[in-house]
BASEFI-18858 format. One record per residue: residue in one letter; x, y, z of N, C-alpha, C, O, CB in turn; residue number from 1. Coordinates in steps of 0.2 Angstrom, whole numbers, plus 5000, padded with zeros to 4 digits. Glycine has a CB too. Layout:
! residues N
{node "A", {X, Y, Z}, {X, Y, Z}, {X, Y, Z}, {X, Y, Z}, {X, Y, Z}, NUM},
...
//
This chain:
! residues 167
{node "X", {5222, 4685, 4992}, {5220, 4680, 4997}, {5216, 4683, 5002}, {5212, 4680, 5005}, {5227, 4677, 4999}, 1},
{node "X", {5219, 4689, 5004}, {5216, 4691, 5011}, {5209, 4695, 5008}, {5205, 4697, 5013}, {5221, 4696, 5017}, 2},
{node "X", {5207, 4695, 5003}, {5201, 4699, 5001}, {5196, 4694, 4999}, {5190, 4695, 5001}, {5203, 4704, 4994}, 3},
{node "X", {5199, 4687, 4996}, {5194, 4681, 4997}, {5190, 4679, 5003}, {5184, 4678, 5003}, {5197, 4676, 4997}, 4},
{node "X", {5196, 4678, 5011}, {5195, 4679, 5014}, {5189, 4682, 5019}, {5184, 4679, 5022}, {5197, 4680, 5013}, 5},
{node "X", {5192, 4689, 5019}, {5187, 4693, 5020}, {5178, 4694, 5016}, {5174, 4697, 5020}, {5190, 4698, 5018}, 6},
{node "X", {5178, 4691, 5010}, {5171, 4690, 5007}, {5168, 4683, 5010}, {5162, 4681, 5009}, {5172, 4691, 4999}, 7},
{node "X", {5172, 4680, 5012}, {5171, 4674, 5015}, {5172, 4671, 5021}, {5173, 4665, 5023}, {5173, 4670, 5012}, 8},
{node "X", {5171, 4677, 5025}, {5171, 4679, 5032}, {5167, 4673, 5037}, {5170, 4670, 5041}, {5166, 4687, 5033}, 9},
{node "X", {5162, 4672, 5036}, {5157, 4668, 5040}, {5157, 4660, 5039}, {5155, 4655, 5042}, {5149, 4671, 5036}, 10},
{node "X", {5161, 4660, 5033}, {5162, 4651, 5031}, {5165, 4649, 5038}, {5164, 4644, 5041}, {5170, 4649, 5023}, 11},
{node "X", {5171, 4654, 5041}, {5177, 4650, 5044}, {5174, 4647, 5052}, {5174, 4641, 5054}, {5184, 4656, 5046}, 12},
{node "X", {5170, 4652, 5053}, {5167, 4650, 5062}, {5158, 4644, 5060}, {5155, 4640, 5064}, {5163, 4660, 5066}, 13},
{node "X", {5159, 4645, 5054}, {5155, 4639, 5053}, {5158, 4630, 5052}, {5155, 4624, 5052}, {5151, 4641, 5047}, 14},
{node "X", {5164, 4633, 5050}, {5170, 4626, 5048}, {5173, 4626, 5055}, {5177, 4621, 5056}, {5178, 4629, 5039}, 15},
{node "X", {5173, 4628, 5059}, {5175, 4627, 5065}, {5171, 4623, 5071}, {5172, 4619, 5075}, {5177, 4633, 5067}, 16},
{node "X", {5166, 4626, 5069}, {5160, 4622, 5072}, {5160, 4615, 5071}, {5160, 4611, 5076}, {5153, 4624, 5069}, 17},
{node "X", {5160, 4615, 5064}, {5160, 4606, 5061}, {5163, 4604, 5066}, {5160, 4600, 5070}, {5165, 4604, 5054}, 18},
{node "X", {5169, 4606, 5064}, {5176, 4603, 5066}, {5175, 4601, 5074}, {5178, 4596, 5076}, {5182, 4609, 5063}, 19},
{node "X", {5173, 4605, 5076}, {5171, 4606, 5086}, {5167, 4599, 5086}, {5169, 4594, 5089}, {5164, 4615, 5089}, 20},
{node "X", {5162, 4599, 5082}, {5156, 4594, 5082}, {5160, 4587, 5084}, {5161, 4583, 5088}, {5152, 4595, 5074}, 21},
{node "X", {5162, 4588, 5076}, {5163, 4580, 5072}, {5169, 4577, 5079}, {5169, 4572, 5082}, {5168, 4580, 5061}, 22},
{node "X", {5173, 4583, 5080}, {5177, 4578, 5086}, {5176, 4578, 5092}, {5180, 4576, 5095}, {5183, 4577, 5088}, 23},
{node "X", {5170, 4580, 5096}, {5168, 4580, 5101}, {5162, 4574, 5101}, {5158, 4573, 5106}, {5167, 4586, 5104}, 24},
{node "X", {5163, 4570, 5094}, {5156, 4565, 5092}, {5163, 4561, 5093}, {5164, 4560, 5099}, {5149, 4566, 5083}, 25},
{node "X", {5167, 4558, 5090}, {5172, 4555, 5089}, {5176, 4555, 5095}, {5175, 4550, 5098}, {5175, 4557, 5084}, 26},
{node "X", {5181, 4560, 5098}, {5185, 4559, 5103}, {5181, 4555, 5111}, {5184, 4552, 5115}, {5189, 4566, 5104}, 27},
{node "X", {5175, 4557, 5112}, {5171, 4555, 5117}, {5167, 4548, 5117}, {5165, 4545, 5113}, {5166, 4560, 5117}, 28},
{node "X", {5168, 4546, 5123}, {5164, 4540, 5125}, {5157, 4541, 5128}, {5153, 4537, 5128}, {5166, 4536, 5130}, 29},
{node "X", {5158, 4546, 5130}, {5149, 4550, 5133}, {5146, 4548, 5130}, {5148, 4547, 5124}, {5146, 4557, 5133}, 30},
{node "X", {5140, 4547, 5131}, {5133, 4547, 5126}, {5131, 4553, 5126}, {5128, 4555, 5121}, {5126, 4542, 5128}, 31},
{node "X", {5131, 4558, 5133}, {5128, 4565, 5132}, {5133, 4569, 5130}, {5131, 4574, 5128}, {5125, 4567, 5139}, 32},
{node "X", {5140, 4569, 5129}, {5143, 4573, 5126}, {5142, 4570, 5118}, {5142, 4574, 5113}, {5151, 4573, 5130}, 33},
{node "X", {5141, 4566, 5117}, {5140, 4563, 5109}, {5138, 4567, 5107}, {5140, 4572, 5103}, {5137, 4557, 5107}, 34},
{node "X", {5127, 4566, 5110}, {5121, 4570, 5110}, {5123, 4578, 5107}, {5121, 4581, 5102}, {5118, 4569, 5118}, 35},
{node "X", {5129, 4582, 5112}, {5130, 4587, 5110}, {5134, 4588, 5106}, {5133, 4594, 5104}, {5131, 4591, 5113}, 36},
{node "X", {5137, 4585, 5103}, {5145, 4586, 5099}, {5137, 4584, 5090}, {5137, 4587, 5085}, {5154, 4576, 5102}, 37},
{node "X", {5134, 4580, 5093}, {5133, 4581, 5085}, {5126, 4586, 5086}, {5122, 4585, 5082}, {5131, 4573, 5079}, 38},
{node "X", {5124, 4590, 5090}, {5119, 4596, 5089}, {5125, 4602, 5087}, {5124, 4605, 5082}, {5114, 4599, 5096}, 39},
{node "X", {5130, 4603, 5090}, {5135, 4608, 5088}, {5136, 4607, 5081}, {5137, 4612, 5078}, {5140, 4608, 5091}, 40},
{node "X", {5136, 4601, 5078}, {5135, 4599, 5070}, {5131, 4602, 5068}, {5132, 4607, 5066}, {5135, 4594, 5066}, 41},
{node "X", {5125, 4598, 5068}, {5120, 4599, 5066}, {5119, 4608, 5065}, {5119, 4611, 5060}, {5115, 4595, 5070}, 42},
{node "X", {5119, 4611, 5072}, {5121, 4619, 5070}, {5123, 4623, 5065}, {5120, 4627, 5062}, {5125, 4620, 5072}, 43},
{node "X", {5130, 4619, 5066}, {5134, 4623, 5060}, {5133, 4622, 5053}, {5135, 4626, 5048}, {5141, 4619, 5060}, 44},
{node "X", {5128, 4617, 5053}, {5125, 4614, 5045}, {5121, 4620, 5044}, {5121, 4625, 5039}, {5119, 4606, 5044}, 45},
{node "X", {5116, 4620, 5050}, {5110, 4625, 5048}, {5111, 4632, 5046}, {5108, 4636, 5042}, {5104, 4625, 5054}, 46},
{node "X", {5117, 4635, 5049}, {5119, 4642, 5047}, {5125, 4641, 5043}, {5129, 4646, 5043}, {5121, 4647, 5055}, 47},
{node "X", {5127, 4637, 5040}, {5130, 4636, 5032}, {5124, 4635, 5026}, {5125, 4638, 5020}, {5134, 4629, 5032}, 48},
{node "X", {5120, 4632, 5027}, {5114, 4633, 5023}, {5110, 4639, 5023}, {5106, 4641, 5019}, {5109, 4627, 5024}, 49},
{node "X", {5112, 4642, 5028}, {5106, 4650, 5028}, {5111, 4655, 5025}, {5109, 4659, 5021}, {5105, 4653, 5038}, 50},
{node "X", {5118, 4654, 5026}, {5121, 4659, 5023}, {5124, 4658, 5016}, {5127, 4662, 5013}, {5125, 4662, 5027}, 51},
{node "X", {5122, 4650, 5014}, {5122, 4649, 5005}, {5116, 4654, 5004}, {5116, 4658, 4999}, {5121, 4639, 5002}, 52},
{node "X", {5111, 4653, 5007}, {5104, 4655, 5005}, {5103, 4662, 5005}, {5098, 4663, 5002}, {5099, 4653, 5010}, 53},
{node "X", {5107, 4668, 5009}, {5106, 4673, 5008}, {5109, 4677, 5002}, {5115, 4676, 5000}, {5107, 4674, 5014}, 54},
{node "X", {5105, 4683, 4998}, {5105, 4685, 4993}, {5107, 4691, 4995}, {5104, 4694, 4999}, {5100, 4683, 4988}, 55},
{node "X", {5113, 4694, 4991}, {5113, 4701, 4993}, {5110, 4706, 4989}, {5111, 4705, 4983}, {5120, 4703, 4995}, 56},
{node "X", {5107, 4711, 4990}, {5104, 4714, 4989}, {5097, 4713, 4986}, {5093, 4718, 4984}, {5107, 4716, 4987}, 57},
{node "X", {5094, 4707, 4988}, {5088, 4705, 4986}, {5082, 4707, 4991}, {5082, 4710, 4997}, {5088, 4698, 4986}, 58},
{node "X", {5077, 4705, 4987}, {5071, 4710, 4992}, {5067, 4701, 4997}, {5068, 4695, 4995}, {5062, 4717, 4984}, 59},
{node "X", {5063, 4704, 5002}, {5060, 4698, 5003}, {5054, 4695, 4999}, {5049, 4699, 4997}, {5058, 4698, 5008}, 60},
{node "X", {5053, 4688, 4997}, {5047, 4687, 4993}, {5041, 4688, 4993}, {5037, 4684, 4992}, {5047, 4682, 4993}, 61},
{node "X", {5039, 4694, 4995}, {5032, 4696, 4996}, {5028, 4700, 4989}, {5031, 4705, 4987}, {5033, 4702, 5002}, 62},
{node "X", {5024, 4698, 4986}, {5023, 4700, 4981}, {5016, 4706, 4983}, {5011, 4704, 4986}, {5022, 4694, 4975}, 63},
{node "X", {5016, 4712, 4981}, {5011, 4716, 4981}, {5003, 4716, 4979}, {5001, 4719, 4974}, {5013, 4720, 4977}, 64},
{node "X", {4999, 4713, 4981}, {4992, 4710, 4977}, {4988, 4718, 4977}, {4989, 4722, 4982}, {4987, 4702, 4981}, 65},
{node "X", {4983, 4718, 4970}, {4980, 4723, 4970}, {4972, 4720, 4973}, {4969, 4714, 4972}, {4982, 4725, 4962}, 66},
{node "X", {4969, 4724, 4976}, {4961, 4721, 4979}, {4956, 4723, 4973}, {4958, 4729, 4970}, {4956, 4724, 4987}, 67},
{node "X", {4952, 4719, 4971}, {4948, 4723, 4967}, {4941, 4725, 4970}, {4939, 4721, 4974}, {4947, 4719, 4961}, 68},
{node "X", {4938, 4730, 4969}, {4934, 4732, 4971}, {4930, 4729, 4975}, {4929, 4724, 4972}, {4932, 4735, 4967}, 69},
{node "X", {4926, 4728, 4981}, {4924, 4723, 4986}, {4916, 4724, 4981}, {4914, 4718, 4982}, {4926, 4727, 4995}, 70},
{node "X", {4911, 4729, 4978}, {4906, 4729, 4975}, {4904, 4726, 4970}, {4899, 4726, 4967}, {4904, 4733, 4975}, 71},
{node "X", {4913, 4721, 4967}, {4910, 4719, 4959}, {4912, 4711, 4961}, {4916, 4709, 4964}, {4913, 4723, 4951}, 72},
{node "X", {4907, 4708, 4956}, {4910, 4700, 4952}, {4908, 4695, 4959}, {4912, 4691, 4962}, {4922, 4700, 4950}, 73},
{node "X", {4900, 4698, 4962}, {4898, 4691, 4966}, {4895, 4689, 4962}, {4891, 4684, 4964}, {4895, 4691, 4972}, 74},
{node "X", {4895, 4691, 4957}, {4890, 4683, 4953}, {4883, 4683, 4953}, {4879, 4688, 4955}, {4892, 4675, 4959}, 75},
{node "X", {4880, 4676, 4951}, {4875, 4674, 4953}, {4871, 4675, 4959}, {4866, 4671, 4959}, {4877, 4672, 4953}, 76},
{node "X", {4871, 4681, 4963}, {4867, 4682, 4970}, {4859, 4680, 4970}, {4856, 4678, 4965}, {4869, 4690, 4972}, 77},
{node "X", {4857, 4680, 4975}, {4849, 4678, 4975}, {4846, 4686, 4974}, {4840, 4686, 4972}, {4846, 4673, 4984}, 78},
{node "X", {4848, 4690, 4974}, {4844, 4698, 4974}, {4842, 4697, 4965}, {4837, 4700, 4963}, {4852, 4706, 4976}, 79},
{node "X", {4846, 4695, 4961}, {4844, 4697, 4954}, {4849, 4701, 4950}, {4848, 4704, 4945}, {4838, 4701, 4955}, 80},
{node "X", {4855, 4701, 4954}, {4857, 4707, 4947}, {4863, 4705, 4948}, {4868, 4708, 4950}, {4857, 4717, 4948}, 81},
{node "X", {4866, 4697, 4946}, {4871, 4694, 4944}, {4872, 4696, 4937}, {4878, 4698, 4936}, {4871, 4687, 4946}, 82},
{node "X", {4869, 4697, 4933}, {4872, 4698, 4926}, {4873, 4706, 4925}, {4878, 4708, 4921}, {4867, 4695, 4921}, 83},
{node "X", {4871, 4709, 4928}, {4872, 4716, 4929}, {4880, 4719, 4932}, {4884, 4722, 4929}, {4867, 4719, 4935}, 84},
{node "X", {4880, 4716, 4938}, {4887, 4714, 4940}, {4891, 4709, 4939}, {4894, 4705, 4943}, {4887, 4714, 4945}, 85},
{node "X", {4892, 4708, 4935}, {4896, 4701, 4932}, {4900, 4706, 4924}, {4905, 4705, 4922}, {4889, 4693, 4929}, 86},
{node "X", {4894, 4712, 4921}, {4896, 4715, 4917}, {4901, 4721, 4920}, {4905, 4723, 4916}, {4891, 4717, 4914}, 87},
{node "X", {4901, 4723, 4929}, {4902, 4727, 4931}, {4910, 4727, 4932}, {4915, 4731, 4931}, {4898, 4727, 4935}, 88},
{node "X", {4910, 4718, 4935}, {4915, 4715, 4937}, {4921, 4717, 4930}, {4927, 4720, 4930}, {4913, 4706, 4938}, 89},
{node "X", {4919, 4714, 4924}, {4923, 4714, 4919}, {4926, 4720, 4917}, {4932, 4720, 4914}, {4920, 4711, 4914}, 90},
{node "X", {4921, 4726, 4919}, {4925, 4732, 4916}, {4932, 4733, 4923}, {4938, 4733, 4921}, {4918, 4741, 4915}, 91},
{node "X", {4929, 4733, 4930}, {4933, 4732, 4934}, {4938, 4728, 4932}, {4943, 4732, 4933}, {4930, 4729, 4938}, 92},
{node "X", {4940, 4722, 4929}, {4946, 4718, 4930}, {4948, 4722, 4923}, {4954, 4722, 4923}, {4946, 4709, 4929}, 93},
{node "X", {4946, 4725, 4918}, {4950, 4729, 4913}, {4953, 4734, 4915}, {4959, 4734, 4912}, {4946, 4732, 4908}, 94},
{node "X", {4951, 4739, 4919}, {4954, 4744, 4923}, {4958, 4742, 4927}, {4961, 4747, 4929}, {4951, 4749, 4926}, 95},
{node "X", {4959, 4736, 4930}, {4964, 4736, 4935}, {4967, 4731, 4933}, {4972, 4730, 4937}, {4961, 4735, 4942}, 96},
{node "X", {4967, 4728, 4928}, {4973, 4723, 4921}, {4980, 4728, 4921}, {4985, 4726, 4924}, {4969, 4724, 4910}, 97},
{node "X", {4978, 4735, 4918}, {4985, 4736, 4916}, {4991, 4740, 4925}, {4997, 4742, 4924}, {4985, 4742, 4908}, 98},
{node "X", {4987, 4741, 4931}, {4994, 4742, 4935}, {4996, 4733, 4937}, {5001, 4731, 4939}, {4992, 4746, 4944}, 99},
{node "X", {4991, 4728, 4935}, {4993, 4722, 4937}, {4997, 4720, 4931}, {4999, 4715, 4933}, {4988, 4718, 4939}, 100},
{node "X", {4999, 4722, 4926}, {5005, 4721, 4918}, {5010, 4725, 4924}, {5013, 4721, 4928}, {5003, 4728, 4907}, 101},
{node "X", {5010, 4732, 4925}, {5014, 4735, 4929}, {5019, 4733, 4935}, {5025, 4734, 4936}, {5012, 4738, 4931}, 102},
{node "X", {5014, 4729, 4938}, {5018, 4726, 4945}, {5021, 4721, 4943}, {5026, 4719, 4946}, {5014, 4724, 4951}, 103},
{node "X", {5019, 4716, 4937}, {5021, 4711, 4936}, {5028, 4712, 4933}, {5033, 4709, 4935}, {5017, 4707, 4933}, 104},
{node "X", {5028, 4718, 4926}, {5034, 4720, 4924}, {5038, 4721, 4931}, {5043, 4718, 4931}, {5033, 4725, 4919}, 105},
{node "X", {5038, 4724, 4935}, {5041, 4728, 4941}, {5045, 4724, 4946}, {5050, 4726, 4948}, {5036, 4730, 4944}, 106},
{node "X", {5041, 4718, 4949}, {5041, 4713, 4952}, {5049, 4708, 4947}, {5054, 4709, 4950}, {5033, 4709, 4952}, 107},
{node "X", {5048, 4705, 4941}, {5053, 4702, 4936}, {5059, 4706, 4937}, {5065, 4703, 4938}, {5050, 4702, 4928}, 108},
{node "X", {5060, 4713, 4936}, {5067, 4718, 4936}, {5071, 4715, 4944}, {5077, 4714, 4944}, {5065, 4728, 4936}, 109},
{node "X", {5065, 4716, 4950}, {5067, 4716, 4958}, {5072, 4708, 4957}, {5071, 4703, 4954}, {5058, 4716, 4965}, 110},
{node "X", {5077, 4709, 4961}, {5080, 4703, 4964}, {5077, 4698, 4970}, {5077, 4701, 4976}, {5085, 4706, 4966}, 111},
{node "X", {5073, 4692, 4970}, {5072, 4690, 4976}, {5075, 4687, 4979}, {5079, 4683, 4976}, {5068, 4687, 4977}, 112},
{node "X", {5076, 4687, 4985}, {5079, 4681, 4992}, {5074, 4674, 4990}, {5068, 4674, 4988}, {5077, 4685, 5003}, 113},
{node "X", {5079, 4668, 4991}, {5074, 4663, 4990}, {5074, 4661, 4997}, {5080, 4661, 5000}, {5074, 4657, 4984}, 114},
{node "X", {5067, 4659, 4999}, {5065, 4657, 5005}, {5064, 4648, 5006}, {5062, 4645, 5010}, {5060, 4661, 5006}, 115},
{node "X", {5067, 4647, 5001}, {5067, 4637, 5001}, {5072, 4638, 5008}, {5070, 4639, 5014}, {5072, 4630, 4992}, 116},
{node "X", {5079, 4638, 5006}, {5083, 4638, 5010}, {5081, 4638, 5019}, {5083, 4634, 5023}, {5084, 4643, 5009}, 117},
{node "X", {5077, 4644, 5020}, {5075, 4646, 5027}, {5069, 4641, 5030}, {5068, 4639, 5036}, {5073, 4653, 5026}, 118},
{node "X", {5065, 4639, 5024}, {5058, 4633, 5026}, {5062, 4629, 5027}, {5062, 4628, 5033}, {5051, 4630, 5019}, 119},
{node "X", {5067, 4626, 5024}, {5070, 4621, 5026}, {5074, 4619, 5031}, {5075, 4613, 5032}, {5072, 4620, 5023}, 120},
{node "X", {5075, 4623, 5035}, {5082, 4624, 5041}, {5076, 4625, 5046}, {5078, 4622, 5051}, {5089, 4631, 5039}, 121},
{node "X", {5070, 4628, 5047}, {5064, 4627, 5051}, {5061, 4622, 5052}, {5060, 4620, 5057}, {5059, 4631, 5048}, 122},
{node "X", {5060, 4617, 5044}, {5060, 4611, 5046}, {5065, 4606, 5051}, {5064, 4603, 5056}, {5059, 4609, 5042}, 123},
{node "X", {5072, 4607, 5047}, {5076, 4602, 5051}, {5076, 4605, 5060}, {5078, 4602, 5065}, {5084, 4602, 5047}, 124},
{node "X", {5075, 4609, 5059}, {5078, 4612, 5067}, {5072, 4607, 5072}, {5073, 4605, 5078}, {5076, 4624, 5067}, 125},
{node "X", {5066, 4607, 5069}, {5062, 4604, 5072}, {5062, 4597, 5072}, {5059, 4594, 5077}, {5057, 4606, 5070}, 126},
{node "X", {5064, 4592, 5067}, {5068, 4583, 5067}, {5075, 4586, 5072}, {5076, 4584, 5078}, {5073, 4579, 5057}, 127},
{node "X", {5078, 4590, 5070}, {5086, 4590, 5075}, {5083, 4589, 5083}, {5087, 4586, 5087}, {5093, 4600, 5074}, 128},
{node "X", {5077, 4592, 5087}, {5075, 4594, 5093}, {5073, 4588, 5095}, {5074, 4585, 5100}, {5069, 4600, 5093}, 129},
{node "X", {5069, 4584, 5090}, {5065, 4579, 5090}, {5070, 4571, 5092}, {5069, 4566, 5096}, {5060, 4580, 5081}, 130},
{node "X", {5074, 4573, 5086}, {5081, 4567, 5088}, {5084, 4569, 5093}, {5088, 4564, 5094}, {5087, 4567, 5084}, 131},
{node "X", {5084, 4573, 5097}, {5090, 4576, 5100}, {5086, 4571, 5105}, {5088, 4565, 5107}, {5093, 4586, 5101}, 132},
{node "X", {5079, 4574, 5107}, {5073, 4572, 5112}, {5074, 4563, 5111}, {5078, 4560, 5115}, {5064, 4577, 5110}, 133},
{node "X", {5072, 4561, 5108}, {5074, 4556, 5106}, {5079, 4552, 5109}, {5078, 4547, 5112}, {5075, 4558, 5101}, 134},
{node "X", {5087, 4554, 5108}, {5091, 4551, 5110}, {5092, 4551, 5117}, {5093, 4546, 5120}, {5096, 4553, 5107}, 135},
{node "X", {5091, 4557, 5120}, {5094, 4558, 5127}, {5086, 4553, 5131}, {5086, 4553, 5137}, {5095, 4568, 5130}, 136},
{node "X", {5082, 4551, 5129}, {5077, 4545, 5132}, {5080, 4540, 5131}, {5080, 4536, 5136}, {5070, 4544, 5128}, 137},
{node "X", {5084, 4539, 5125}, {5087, 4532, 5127}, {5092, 4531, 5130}, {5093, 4526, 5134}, {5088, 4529, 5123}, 138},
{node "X", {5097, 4538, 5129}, {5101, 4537, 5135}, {5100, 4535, 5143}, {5103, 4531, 5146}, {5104, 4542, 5135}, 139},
{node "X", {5094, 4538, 5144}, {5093, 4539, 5150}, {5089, 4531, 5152}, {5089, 4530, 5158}, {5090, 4546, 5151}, 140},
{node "X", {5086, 4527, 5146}, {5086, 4520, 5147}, {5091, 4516, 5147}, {5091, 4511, 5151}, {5082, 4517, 5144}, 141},
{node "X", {5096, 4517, 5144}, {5105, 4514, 5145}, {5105, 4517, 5152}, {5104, 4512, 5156}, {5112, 4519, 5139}, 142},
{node "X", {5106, 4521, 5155}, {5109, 4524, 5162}, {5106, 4518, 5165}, {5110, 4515, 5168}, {5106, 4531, 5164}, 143},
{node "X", {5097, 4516, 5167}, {5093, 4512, 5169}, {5095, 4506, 5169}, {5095, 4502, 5174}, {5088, 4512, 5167}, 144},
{node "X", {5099, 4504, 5162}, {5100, 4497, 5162}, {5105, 4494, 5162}, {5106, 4488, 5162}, {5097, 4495, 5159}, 145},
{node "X", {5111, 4498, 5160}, {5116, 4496, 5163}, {5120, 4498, 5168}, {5126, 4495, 5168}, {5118, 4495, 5160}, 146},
{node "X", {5119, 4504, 5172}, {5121, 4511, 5177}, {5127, 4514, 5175}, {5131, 4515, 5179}, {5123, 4509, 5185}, 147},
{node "X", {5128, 4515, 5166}, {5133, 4520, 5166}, {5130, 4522, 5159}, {5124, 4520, 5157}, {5142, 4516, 5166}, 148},
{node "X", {5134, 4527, 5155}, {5133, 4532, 5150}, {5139, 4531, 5147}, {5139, 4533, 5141}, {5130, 4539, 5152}, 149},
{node "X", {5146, 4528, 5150}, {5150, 4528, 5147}, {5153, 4521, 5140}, {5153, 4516, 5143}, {5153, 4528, 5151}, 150},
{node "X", {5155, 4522, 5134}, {5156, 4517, 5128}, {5159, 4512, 5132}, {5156, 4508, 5135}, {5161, 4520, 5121}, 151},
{node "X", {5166, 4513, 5132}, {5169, 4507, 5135}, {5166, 4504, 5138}, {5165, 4498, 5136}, {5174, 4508, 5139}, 152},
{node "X", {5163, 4507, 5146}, {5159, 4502, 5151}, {5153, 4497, 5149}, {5151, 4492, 5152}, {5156, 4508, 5157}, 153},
{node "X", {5150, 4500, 5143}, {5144, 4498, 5139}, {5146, 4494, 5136}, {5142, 4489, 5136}, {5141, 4503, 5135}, 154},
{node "X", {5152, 4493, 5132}, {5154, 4489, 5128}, {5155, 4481, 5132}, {5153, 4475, 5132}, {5161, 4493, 5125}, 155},
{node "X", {5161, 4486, 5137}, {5163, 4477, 5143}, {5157, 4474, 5146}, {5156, 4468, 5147}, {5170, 4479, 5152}, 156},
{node "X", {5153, 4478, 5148}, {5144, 4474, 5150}, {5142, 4470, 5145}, {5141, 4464, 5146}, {5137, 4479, 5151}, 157},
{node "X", {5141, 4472, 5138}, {5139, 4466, 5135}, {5142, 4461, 5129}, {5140, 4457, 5125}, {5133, 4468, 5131}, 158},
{node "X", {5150, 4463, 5132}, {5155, 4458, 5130}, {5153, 4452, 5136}, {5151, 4446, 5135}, {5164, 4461, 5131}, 159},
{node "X", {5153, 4456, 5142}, {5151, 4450, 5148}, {5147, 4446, 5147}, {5147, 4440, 5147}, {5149, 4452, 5153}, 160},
{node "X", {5141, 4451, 5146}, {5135, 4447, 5145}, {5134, 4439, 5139}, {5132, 4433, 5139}, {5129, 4452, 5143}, 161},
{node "X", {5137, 4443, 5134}, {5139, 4438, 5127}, {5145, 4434, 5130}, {5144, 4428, 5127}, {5142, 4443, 5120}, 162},
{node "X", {5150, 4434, 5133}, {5153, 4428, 5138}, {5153, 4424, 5141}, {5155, 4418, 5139}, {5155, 4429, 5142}, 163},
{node "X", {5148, 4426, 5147}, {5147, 4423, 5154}, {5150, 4423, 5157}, {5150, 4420, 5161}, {5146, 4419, 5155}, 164},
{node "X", {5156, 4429, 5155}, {5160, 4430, 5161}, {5156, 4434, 5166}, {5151, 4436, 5164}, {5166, 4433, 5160}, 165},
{node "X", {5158, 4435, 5171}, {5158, 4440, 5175}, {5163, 4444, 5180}, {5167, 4442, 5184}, {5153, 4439, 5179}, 166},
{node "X", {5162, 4450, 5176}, {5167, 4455, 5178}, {5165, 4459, 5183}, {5169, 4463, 5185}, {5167, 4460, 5174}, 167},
//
């Protein structure tokens, strides 16, 4: 039990986070403590998805490209000696064919990290900023229009209003 645990070190302060989140979204009437209670979620998502995403012992996805010689395989040029080099080009890609069999065999053995994971959590981080920005504009038009930020208080104004009482 305690060796599970221990390999699963990082789950717990991410499950606590949640847990932080989801009831400081729930136990609060704030709109700005809300606002934070679900970024502290949102948070906790993004570094649970990063560390599903991390691979141990993998390399990063960078693959090695070979250049072929910068003097062959322009072709067609206006000088006249596209077919000269075009024949040049070909012996060129024969000699440089088999380290490129090599890297590719080489590359297939390596373990990679996948980087979906990481694109993805780059994107959300930039909607979570965008929402976040978002909400606290409207809050701050709730503040304008009815002079509070608090649920309850928000609630009895347009009980009122839907009444005609006045409170």
């Amino acid at each position: 039990m305690l060796e599970i645990l221990a390999e699963r070190f990082n789950y717990i302060p991410i499950i606590i986070l949640m847990m932080i989140g989801l009831y400081v979204v729930i136990a609060t009437g704030n709109l700005i403590k809300r606002l934070v209670g679900l970024s502290i979620f949102q948070t906790s998502v993004f570094l649970l998805y990063i560390t599903i995403g991390k691979v141990f012992g993998g390399a990063p996805p960078i693959l090695e490209t070979y250049k072929v010689d910068e003097g062959y395989g322009h072709g067609g040029d206006a000088d006249g000696y596209g077919a000269a080099e075009a024949g040049h080009a070909a012996d060129a890609a024969a000699d440089h064919a088999e380290p490129a069999v090599d890297a590719a065999h080489q590359t297939a053995e390596l373990l990679y990290s996948n980087p979906l994971p990481h694109v993805l959590i780059l994107t959300a981080i930039v909607v979570g900023v965008a929402t976040l920005a978002v909400g606290l504009a409207l809050v701050v038009r709730i503040r304008e229009s009815y002079g509070t930020i608090e649920d309850d208080a928000l609630n009895a104004a347009d009980y009122s209003l839907e009444s005609g009482s006045a409170e």
